[in-house]
VOPAGU-2260 file (C-alpha; in pm, 1 decimal, decimal comma):
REM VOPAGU-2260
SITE   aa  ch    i         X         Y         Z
SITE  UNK   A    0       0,0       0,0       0,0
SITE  UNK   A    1     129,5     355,1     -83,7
SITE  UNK   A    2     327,4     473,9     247,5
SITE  UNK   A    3     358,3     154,5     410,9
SITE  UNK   A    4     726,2     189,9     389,9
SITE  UNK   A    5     859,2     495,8     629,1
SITE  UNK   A    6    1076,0     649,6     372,2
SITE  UNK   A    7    1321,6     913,1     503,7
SITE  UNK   A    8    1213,2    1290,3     489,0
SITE  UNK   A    9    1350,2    1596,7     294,7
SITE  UNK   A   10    1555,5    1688,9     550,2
SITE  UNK   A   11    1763,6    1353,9     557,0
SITE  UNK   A   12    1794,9    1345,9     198,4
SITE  UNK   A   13    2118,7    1519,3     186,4
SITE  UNK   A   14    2243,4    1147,5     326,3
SITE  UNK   A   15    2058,3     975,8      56,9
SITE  UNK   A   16    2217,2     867,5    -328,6
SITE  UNK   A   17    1844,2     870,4    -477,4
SITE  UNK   A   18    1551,0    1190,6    -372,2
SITE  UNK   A   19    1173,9    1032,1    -480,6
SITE  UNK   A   20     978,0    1377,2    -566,4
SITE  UNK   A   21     614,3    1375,9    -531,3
SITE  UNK   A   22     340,8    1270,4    -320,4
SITE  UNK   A   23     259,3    1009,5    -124,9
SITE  UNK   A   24     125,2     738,3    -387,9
SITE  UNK   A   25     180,0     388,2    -548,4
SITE  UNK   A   26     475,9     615,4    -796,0
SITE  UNK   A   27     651,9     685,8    -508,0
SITE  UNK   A   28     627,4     352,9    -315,5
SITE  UNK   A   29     750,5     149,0    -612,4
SITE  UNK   A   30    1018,4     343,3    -686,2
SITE  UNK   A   31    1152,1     295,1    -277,3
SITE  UNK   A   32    1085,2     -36,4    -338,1
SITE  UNK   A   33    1297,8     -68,8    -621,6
SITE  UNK   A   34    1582,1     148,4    -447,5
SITE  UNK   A   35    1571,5     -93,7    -159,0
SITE  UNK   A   36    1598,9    -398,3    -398,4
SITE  UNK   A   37    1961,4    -256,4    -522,4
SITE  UNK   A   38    2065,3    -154,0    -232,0
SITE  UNK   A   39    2042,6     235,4    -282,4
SITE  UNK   A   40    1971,0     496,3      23,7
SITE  UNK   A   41    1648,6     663,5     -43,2
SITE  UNK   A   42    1473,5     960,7      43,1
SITE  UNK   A   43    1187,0    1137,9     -76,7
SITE  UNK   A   44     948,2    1461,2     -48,0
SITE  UNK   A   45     666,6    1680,0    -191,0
SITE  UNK   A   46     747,8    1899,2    -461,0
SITE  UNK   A   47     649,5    2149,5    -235,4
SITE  UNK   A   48     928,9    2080,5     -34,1
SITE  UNK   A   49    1197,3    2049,1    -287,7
SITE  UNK   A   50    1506,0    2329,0    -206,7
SITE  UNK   A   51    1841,6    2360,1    -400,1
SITE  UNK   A   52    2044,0    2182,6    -128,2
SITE  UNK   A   53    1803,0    1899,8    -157,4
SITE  UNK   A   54    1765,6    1822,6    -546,3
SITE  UNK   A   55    2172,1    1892,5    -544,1
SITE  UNK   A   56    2276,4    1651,3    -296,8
SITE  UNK   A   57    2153,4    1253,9    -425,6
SITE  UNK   A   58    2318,0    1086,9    -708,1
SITE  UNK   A   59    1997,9    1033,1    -844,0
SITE  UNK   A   60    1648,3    1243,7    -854,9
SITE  UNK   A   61    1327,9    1039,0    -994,3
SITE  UNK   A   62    1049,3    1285,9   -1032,1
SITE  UNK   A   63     670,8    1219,0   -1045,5
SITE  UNK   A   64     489,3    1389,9   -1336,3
SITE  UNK   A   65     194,2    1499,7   -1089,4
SITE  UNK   A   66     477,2    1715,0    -973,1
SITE  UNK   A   67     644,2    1791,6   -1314,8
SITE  UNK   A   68     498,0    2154,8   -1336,6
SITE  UNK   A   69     610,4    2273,2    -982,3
SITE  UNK   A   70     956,9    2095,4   -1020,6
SITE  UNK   A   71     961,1    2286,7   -1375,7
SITE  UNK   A   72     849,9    2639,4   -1193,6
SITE  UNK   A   73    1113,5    2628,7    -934,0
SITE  UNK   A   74    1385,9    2675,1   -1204,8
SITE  UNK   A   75    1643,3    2509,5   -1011,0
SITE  UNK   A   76    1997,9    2460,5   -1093,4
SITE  UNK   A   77    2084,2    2212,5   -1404,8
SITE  UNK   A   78    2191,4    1877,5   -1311,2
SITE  UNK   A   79    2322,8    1516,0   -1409,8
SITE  UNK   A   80    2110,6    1218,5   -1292,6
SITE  UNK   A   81    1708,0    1346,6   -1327,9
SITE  UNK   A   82    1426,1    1147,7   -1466,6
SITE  UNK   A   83    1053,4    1153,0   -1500,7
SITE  UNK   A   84     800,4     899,0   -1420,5
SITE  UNK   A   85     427,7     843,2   -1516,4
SITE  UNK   A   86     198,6     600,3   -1467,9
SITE  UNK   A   87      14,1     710,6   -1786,4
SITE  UNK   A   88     141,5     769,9   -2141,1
SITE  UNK   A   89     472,5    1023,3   -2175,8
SITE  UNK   A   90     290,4    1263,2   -2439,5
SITE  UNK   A   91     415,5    1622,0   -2554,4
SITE  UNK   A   92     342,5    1788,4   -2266,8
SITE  UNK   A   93     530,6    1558,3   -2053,7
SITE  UNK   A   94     805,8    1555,8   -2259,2
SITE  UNK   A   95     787,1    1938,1   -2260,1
SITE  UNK   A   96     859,2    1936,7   -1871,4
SITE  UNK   A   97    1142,9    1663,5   -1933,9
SITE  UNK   A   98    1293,9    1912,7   -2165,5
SITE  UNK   A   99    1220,9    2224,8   -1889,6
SITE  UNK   A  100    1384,2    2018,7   -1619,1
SITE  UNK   A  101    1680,1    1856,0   -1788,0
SITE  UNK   A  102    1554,7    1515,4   -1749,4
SITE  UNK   A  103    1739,4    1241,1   -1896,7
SITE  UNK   A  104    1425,9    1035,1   -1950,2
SITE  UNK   A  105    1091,7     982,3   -1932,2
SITE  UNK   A  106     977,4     619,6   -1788,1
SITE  UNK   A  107     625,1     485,4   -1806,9
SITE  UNK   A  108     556,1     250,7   -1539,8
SITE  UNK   A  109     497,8     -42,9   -1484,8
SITE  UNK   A  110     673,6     -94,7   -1843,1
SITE  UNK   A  111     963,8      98,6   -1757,7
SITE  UNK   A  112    1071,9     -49,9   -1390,5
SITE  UNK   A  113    1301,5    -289,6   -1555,2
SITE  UNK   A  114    1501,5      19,0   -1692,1
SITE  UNK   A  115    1474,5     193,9   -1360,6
SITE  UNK   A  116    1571,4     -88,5   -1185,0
SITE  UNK   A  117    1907,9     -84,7   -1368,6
SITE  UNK   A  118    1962,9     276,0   -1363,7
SITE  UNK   A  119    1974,8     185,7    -956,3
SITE  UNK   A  120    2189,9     -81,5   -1017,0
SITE  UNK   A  121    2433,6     158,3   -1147,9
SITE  UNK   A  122    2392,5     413,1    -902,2
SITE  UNK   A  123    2485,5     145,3    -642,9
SITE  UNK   A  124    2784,3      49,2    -755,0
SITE  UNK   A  125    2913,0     347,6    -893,4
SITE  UNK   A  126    2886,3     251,6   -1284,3
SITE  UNK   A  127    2656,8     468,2   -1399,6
SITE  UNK   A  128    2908,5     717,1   -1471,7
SITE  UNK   A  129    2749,8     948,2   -1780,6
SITE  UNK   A  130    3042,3    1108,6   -2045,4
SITE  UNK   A  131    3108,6    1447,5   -2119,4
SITE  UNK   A  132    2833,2    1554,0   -2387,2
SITE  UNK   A  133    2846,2    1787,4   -2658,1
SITE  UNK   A  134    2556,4    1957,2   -2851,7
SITE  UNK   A  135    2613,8    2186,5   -3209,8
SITE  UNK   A  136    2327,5    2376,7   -3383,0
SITE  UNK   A  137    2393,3    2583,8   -3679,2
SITE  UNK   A  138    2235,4    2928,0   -3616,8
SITE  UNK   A  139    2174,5    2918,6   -3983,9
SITE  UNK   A  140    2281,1    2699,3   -4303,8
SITE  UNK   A  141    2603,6    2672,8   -4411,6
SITE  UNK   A  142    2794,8    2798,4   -4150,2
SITE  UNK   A  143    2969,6    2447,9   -4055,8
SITE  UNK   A  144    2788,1    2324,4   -3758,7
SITE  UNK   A  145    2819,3    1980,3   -3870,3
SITE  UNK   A  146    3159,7    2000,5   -4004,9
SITE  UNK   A  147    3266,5    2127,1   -3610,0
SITE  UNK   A  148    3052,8    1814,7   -3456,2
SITE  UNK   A  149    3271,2    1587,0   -3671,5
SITE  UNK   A  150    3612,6    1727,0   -3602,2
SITE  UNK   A  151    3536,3    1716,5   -3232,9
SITE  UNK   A  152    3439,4    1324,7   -3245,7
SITE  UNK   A  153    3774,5    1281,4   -3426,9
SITE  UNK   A  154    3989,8    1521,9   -3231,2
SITE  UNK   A  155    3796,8    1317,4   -2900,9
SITE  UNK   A  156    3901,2     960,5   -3117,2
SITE  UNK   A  157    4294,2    1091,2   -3166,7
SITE  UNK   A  158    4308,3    1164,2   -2788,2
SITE  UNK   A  159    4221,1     790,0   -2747,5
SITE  UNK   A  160    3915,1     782,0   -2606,2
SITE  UNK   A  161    3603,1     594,6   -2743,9
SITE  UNK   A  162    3348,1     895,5   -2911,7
SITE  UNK   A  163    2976,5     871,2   -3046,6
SITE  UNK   A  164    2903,0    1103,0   -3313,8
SITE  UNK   A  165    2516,9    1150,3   -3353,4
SITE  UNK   A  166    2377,9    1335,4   -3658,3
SITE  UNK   A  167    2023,1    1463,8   -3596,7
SITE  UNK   A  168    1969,6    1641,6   -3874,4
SITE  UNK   A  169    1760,5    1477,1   -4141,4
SITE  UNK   A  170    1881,6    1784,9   -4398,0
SITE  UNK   A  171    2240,2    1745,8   -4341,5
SITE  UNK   A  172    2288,1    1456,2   -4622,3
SITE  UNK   A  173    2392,9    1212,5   -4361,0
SITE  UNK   A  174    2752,9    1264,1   -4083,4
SITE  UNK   A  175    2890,9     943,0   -4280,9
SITE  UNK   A  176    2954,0    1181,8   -4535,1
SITE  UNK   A  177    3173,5    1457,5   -4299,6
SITE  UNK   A  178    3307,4    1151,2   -4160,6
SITE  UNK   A  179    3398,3     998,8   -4509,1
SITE  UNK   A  180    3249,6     696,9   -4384,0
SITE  UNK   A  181    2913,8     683,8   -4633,3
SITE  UNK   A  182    2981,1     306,6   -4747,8
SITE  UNK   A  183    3051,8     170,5   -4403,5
SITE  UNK   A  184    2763,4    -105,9   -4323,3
SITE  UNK   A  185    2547,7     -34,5   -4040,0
SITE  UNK   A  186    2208,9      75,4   -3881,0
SITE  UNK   A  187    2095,4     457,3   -3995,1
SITE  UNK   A  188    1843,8     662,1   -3790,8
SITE  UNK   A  189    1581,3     522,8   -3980,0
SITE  UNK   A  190    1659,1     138,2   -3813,2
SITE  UNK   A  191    1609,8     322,5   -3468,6
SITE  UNK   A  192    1338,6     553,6   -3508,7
SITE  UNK   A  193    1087,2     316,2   -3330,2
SITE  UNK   A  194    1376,0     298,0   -3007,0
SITE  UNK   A  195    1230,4     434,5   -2689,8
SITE  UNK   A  196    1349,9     379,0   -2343,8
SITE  UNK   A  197    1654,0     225,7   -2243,8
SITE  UNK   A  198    1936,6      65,3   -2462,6
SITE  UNK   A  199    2293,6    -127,6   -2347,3
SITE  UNK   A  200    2586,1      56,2   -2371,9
SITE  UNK   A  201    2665,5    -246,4   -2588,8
SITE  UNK   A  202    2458,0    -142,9   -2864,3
SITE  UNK   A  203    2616,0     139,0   -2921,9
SITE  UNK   A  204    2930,2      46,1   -2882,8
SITE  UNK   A  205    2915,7    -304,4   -3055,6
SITE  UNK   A  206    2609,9    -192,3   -3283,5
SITE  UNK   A  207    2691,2     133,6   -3448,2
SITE  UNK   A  208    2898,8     156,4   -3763,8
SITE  UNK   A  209    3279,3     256,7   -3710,1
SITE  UNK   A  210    3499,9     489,7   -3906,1
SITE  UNK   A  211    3863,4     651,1   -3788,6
SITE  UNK   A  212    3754,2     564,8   -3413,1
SITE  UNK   A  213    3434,3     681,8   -3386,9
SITE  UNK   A  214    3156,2     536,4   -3325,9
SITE  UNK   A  215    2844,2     741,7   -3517,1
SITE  UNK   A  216    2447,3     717,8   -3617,1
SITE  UNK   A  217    2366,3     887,8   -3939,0
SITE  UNK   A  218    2026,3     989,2   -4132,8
SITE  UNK   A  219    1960,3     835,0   -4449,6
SITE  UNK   A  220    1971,8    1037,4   -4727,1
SITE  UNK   A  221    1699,4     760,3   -4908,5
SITE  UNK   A  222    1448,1     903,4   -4609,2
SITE  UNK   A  223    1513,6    1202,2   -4468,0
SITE  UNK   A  224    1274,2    1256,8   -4161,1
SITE  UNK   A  225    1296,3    1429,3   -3807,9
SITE  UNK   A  226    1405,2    1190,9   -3542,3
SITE  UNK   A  227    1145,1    1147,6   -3287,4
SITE  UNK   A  228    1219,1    1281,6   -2920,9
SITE  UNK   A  229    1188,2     953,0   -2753,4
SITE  UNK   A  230    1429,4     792,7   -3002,4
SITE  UNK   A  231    1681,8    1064,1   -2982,0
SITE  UNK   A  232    1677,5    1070,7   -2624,5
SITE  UNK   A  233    1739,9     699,7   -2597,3
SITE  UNK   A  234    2046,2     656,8   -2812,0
SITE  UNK   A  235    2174,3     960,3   -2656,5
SITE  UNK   A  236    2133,6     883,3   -2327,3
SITE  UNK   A  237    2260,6     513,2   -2439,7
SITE  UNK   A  238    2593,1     646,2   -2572,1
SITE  UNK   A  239    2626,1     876,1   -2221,6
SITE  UNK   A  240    2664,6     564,7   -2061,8
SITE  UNK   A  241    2955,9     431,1   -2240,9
SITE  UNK   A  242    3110,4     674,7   -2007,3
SITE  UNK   A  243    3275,1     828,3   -2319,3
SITE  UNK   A  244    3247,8    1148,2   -2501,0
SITE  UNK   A  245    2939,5    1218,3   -2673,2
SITE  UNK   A  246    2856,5    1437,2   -3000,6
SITE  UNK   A  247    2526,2    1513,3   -3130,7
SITE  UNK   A  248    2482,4    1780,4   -3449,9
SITE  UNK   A  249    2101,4    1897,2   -3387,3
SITE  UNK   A  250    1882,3    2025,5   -3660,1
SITE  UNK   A  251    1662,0    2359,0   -3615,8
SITE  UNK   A  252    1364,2    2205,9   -3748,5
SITE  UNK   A  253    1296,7    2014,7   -3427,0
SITE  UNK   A  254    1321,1    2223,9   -3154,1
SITE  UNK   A  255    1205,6    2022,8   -2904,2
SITE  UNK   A  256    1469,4    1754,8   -2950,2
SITE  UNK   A  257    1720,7    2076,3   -2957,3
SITE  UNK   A  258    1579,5    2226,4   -2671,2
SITE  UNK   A  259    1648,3    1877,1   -2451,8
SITE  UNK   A  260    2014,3    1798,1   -2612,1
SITE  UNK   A  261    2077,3    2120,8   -2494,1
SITE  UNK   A  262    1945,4    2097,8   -2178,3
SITE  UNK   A  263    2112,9    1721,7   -2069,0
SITE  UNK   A  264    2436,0    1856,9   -2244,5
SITE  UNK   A  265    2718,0    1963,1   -2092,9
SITE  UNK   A  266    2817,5    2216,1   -2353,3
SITE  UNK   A  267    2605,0    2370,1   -2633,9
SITE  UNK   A  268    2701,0    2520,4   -2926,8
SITE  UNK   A  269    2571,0    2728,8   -3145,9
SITE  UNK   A  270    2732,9    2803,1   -3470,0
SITE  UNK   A  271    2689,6    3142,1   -3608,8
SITE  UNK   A  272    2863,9    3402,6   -3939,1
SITE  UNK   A  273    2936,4    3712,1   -3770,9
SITE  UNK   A  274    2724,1    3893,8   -3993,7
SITE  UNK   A  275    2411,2    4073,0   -3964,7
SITE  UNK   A  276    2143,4    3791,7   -4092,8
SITE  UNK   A  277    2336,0    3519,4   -3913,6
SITE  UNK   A  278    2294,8    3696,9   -3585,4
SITE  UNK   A  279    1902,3    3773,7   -3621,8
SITE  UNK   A  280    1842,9    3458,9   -3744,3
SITE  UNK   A  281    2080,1    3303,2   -3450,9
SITE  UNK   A  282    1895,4    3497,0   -3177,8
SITE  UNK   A  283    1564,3    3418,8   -3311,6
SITE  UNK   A  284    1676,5    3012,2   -3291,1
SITE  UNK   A  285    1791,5    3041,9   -2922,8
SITE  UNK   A  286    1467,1    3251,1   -2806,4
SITE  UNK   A  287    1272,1    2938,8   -2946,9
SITE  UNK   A  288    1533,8    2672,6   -2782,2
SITE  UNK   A  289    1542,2    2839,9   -2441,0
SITE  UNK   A  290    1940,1    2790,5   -2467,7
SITE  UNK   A  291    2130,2    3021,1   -2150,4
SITE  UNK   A  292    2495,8    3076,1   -2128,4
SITE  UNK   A  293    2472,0    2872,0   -1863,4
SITE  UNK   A  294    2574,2    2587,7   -2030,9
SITE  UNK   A  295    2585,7    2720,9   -2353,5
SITE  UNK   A  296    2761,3    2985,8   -2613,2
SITE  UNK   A  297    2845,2    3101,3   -2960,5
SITE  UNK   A  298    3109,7    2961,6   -3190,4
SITE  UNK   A  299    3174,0    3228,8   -3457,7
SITE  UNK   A  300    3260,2    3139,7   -3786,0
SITE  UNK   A  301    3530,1    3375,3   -3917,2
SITE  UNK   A  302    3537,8    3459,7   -4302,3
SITE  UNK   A  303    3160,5    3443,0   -4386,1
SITE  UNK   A  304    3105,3    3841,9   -4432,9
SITE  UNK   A  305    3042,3    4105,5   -4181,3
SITE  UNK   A  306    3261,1    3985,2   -3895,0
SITE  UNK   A  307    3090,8    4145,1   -3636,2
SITE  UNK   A  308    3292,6    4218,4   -3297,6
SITE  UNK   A  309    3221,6    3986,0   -3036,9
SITE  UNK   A  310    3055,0    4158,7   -2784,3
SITE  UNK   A  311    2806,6    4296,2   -3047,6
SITE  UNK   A  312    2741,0    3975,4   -3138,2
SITE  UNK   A  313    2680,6    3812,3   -2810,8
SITE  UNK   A  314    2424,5    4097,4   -2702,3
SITE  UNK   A  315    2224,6    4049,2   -3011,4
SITE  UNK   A  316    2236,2    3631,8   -2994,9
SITE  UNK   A  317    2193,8    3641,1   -2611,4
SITE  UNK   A  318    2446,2    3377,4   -2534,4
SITE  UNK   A  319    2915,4    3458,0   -2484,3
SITE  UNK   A  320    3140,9    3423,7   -2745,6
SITE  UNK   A  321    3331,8    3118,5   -2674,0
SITE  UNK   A  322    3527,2    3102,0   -3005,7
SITE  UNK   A  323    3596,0    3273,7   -3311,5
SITE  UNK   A  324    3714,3    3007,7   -3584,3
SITE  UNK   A  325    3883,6    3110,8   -3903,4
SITE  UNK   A  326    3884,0    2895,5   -4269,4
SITE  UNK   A  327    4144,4    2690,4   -4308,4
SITE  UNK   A  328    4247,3    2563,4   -4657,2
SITE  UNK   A  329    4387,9    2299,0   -4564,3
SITE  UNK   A  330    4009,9    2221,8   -4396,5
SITE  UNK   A  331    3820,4    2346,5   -4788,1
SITE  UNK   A  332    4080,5    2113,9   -4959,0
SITE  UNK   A  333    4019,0    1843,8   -4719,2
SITE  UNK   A  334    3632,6    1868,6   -4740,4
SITE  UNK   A  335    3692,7    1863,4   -5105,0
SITE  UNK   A  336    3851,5    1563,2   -5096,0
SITE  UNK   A  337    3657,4    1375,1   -4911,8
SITE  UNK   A  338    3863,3    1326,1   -4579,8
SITE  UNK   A  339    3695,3    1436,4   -4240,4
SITE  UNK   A  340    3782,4    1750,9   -4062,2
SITE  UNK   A  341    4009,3    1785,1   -3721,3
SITE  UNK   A  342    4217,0    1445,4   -3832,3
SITE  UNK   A  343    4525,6    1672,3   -3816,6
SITE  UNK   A  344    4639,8    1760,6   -3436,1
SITE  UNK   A  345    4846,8    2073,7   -3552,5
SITE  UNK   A  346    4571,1    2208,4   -3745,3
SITE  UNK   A  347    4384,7    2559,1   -3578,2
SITE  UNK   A  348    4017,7    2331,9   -3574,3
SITE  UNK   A  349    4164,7    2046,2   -3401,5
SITE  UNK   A  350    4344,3    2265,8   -3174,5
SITE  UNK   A  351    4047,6    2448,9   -3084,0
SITE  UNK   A  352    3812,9    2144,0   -3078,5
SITE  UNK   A  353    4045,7    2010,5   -2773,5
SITE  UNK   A  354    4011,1    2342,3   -2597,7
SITE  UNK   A  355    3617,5    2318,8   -2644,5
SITE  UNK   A  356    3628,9    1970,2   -2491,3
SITE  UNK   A  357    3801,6    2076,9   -2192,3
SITE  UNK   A  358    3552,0    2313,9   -2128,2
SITE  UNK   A  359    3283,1    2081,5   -2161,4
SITE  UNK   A  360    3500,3    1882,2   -1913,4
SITE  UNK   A  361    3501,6    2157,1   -1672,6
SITE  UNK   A  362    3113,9    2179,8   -1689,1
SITE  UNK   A  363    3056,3    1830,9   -1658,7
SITE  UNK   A  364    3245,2    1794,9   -1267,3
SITE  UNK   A  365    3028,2    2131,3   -1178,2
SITE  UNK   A  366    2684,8    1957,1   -1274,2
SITE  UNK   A  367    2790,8    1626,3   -1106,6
């Protein structure tokens, strides 16, 4: 029955590694219940109740949707580790509040306790580590958004570690083809599109075509369509638990799967000309996205006309200046050829791509 078990209050939940948040119901219980099953420290309280010190402390927040709107209005401070629960069906409004809150998921019960109870698995023994993620947007076309997401899987691949490169964007004519990697066997976005709720590490890692270390998920240029929100937020949160660094190149006809990327990410970048038009149509795409420079800022693309100064450009977008980034030739030549971008340490994009990975790095330990 639904508080049978005495389940520590808000106050005490500073000493717990998971905080239940909502009321007293059968929600509530069976997610204890599950905690207690893996051996995880629980607490809970009313979204009523919920303070900064509280939602920061636990390893793990699981959030009842009856509460979704007040945890949404409290605008507290981004963080790793937050999902949603409903006992009904996760529709757009739901995964509106997901998106507002920076949930990493939205789980249906009973269907979903399976996945829940493995998420607590992880939190128990300390697996359920998440990597450092990325998110690009292009504040217009053709400023090299996707190019950028690409060089920063391969400058992450040439540093050793093990990178997933997502392309989101149906228009883009597929990442195989930045990667160089459009004849390489393997599942597209249109084999996943029906994916919700959780997938192994193992898929991605030992499912996803391979090409110069990196591990990516395309479109299909045969059938271009917009990746659904609970299919995107599956892989992605899939590939965060690989525990390595993850890329995903967003498209700005979809801006609710934007808006959550961006939220759940630990970086966001928007790529933008420093001209006139770029900037409009840049500050019109992060008003609709809800992006802060909290988490987020501008990569300028140098070279494109105008070259407005950086502060000028940052008032008018709404989000810092993290980068300005100049043509290369050898890049155009490269591009021309065929061969991915950032494959060359000494080069000024690689270079930079490693300094925009250690400040995703930086962000990462302060939302932890």
């Amino acid at each position: 029955m639904p508080g049978s078990r005495r389940d520590r209050p808000a106050g005490a939940a500073g000493s717990s590694r998971l905080l239940v948040v909502g009321p007293d119901s059968a929600v509530r219980e069976e997610v204890l219940r599950l905690a207690a099953a893996a051996g995880v420290p629980a607490g809970a309280c009313e979204g009523g109740d919920l303070s900064g010190s509280v939602w920061a402390g636990p390893d793990l927040v699981v959030i009842d949707s009856d509460c979704a709107a007040q945890v949404c209005a409290a605008q507290l401070a981004r963080r790793s580790g937050v999902l949603l629960v409903t006992t009904g069906r996760a529709g757009t409004e739901l995964w509106s509040a997901a998106v507002g809150m920076g949930a990493e998921q939205v789980l249906e019960l009973p269907a979903g306790q399976a996945w829940l109870g493995e998420r607590l698995s992880d939190v128990a023994t300390g697996s359920g580590q998440l990597g450092t993620l990325i998110a690009v947007i292009g504040g217009c076309g053709g400023v090299g958004a996707t190019t950028l997401a690409t060089a920063l899987a391969l400058t992450a691949a040439s540093s050793g570690q093990e990178p997933v490169l997502i392309g989101a964007d149906p228009w883009d004519g597929g990442i195989d083809l930045a990667l160089g990697a459009e004849d390489v066997p393997g599942p597209r976005w249109p084999d996943l599109a029906t994916v919700s709720g959780r997938l192994s590490s193992a898929a991605i890692l030992d499912g996803l075509p391979q090409a110069h270390g990196v591990r990516f998920l395309s479109a299909a240029r045969s059938h271009p369509s917009l990746v659904p929100l609970p299919a995107l937020s599956a892989v992605v949160t899939a590939a965060l638990r690989t525990g390595g660094p993850v890329v995903v190149d967003l498209p700005r006809g979809s801006p609710d799967s934007a808006r959550w990327v961006g939220g759940v990410a630990d970086l966001g970048l928007l790529v933008c000309s420093a001209t006139v038009p770029g900037a409009l149509a840049a500050r019109a795409l992060v008003a609709e996205l809800d992006w802060t420079p909290a988490n987020s800022g501008i990569v300028v693309r140098v070279g494109l006309g105008g070259d407005i100064e950086n502060d000028a450009l940052g008032s008018t977008v709404g989000l810092p200046v993290i980068l300005r980034l100049r043509e290369e030739a050898q890049l155009i030549r490269d591009s021309r050829e065929g061969a991915p971008p950032g494959r060359r340490r000494r080069s000024k994009v690689a270079k930079s791509c490693v300094m925009l990975w250690g400040l995703a790095a930086e962000r990462h330990l302060e939302a932890a």
